[in-house]
C-alpha positions in Angstrom: 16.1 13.6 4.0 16.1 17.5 4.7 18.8 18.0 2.5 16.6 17.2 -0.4 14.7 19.9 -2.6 11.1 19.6 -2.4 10.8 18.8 -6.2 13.8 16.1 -5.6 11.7 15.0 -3.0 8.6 14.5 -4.9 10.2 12.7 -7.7 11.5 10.2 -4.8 7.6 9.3 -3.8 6.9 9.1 -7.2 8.9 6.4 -7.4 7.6 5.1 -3.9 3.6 5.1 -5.2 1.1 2.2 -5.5 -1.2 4.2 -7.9 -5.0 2.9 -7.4 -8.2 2.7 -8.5 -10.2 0.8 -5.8 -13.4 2.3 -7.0 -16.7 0.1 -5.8 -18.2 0.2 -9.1 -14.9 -1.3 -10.6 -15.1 0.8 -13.6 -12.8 -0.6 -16.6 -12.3 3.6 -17.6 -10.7 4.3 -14.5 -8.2 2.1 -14.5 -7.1 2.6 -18.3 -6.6 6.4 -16.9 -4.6 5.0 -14.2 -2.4 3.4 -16.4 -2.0 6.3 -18.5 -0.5 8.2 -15.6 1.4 5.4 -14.2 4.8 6.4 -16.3 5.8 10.0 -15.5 7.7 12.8 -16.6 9.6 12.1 -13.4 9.6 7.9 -13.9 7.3 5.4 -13.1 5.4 4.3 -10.0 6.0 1.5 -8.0 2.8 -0.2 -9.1 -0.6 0.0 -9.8 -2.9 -1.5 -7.2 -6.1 -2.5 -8.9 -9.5 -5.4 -8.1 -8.3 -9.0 -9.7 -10.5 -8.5 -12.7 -8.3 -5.7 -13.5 -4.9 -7.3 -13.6 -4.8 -8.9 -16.8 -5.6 -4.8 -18.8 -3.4 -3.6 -16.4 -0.8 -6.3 -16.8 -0.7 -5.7 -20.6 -0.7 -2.0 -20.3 3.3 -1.3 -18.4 4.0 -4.5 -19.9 7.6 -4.2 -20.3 8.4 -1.8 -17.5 9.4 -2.4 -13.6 5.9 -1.5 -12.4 4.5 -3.8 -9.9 0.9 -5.1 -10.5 -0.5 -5.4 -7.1 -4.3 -6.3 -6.7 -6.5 -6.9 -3.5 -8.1 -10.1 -2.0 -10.0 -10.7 1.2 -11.0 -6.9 0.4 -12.3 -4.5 2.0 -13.6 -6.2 4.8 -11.0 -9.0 6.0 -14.1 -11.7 6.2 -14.0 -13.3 3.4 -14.2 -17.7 2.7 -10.5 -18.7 2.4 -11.8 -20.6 -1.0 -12.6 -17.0 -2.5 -9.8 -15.5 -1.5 -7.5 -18.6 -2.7 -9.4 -18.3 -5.9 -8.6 -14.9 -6.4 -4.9 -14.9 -5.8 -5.3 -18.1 -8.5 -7.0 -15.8 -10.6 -4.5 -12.7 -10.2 -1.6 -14.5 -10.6 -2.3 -15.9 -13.5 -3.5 -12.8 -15.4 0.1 -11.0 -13.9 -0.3 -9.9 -10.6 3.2 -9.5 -9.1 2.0 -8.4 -5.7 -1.1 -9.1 -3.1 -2.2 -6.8 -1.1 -4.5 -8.5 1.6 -6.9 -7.4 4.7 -6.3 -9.4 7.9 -9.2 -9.9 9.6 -8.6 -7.4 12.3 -12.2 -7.9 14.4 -10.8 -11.3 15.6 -6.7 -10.2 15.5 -7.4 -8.5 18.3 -8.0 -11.3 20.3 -6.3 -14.1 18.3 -3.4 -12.7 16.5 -2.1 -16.0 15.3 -5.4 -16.3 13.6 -3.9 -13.1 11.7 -0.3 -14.5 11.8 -1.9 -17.8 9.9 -3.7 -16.2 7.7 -0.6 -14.1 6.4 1.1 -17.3 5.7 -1.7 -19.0 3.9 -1.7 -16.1 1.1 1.9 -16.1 1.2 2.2 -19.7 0.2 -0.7 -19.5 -2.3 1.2 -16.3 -4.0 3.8 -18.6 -4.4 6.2 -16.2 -2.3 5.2 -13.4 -4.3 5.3 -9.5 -2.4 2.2 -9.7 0.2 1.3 -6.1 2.0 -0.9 -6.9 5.3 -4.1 -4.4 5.5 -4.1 -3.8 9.4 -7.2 -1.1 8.8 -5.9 0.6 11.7 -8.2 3.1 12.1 -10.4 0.6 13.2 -8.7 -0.3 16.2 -8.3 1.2 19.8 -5.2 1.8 20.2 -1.6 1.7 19.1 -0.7 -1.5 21.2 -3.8 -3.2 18.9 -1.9 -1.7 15.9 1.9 -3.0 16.8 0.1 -6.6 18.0 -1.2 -6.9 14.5 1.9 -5.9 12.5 4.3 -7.9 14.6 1.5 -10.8 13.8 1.7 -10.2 10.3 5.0 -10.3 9.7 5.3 -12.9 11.9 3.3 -14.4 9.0 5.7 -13.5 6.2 3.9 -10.4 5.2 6.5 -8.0 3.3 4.5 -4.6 4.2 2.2 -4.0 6.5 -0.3 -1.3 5.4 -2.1 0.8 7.5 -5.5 1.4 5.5 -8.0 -0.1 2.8 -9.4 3.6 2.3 -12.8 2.6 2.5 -13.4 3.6 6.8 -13.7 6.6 7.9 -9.7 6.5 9.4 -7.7 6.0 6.6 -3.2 6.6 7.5 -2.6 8.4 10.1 1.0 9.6 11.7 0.2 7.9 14.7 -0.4 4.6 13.0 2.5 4.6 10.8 4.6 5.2 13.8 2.7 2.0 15.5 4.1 0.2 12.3 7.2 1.4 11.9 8.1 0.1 15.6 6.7 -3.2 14.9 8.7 -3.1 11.5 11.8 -2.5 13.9 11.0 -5.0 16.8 10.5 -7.8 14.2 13.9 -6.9 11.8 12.0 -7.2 8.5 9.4 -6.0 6.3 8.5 -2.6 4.9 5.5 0.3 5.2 2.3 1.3 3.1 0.4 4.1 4.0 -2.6 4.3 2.7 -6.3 5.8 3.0 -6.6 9.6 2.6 -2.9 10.7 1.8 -3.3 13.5 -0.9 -1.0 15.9 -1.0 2.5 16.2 -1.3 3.1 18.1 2.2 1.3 14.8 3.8 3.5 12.2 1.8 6.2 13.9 2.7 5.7 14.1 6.7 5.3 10.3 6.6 8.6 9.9 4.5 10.0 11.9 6.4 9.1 9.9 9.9 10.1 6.5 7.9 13.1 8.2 7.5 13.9 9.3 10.9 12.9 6.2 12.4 14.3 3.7 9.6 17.3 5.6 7.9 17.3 7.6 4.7 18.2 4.8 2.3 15.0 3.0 3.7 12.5 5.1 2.4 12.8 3.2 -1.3 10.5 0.9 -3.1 11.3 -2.0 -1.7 10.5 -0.7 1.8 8.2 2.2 1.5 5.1 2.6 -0.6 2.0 5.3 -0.2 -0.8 3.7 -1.8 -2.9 6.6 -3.4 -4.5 8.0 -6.5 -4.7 11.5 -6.7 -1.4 12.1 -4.9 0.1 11.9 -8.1 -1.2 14.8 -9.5 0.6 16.8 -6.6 3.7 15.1 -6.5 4.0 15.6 -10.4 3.2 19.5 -9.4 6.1 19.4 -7.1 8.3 17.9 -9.2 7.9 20.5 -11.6 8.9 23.2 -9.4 5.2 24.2 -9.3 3.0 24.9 -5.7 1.0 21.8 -5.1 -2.3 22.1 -4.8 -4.6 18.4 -3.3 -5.8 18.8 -0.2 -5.8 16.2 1.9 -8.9 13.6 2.8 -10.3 10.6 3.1 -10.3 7.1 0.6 -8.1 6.7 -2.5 
């Protein structure tokens, strides 16, 4: 993709961005300026990625457009009762979630990868074969052979993405990880890549586009295959875009 401007560039991830709001506190404000973001100057996102009490407001607010309404469940720490986490796909889908994004429990994946590969398949079938993005949380695991065991397990499962990061460890996306991914992606012949946790600038977004890109083919680095999950990204991309110097630095989180 070098033949690309940087502000043609930065329109491209635009179009590639879960926008989030993740916050703990789960504040309703937040998310309404989410929304107001979510169409650009330079088209809309991907999809806003919000907690399942959010979906319905954010449902009714790009009502009418091709965003995505993506939402969490087994979040952030992959533990949760199967009974809470079937309610709250119930609950998502039918206030207008389009998309699940889910954490795998990755303490026991490690050892018991089907567990993981099981699990996938269980929120697949309850989303009714709706979009599901695996959280690996990679930066919670020892190595790149933990990180490729996982992915392959999850798309094994029928997971559509495999993401590298809830943001809320210390290790959100690194390079290394999405290059883990990407090779499971390869090995298993499906599914696409979200890199989340601590990507803020457009110089960082960029750098893992680029490695999709390299690795995948420039036609793969689209929506349907590629996603950064992130908040303040946008203001940089937007920057960029406009033939203007970005400015976000990068760090950790949404």
């Amino acid at each position: 993709m070098t033949d690309l401007t940087d502000a043609t560039f930065a329109e491209r991830l635009i179009g590639c961005l879960d926008l989030t709001e993740l916050s703990d506190d789960r504040p309703a404000d937040k998310v309404d300026q989410l929304l107001d973001k979510a169409r650009t100057p330079f088209g809309p996102v991907a999809a806003v990625c919000v907690w399942p009490d959010h979906v319905k407001r954010a449902a009714m607010a790009v009502k009418g457009t091709p965003i995505q309404i993506a939402t969490v469940v087994n979040f952030p720490g992959g533990q949760e009762p199967w009974a809470r986490t079937q309610h709250d796909i119930r609950l998502a889908l039918a206030n207008g979630a389009t998309e699940i994004d889910m954490v795998v429990d990755y303490r026991r994946g490690v050892e018991d990868p089907h567990a993981v590969t099981f699990a996938v398949r269980q929120v697949k079938d309850a989303a009714g074969g709706l979009p599901v993005k695996a959280i690996l949380e990679t930066g919670m695991l020892a190595d790149t052979d933990e990180m490729q065991l996982l992915a392959g397990a999850a798309l094994t499962g029928g997971a559509d993405f495999v993401k590298t990061s809830t943001g809320k460890v210390e290790t959100g996306a690194t390079m290394e990880a999405a290059d883990a991914l990407l090779d499971a992606i390869a090995a298993a012949g499906r599914g696409g890549l979200k890199v989340s946790g601590g990507v803020r600038s457009f110089a960082e977004a960029k750098a893992y586009a680029d490695l999709a890109a390299k690795k995948m083919g420039d036609e793969w680095v689209s929506p349907r295959t590629f996603r950064i999950g992130a908040s303040s990204l946008l203001t940089d991309l937007i920057a960029v875009a406009r033939g203007e110097h970005g400015t976000a630095a990068s760090g950790s989180g949404y």
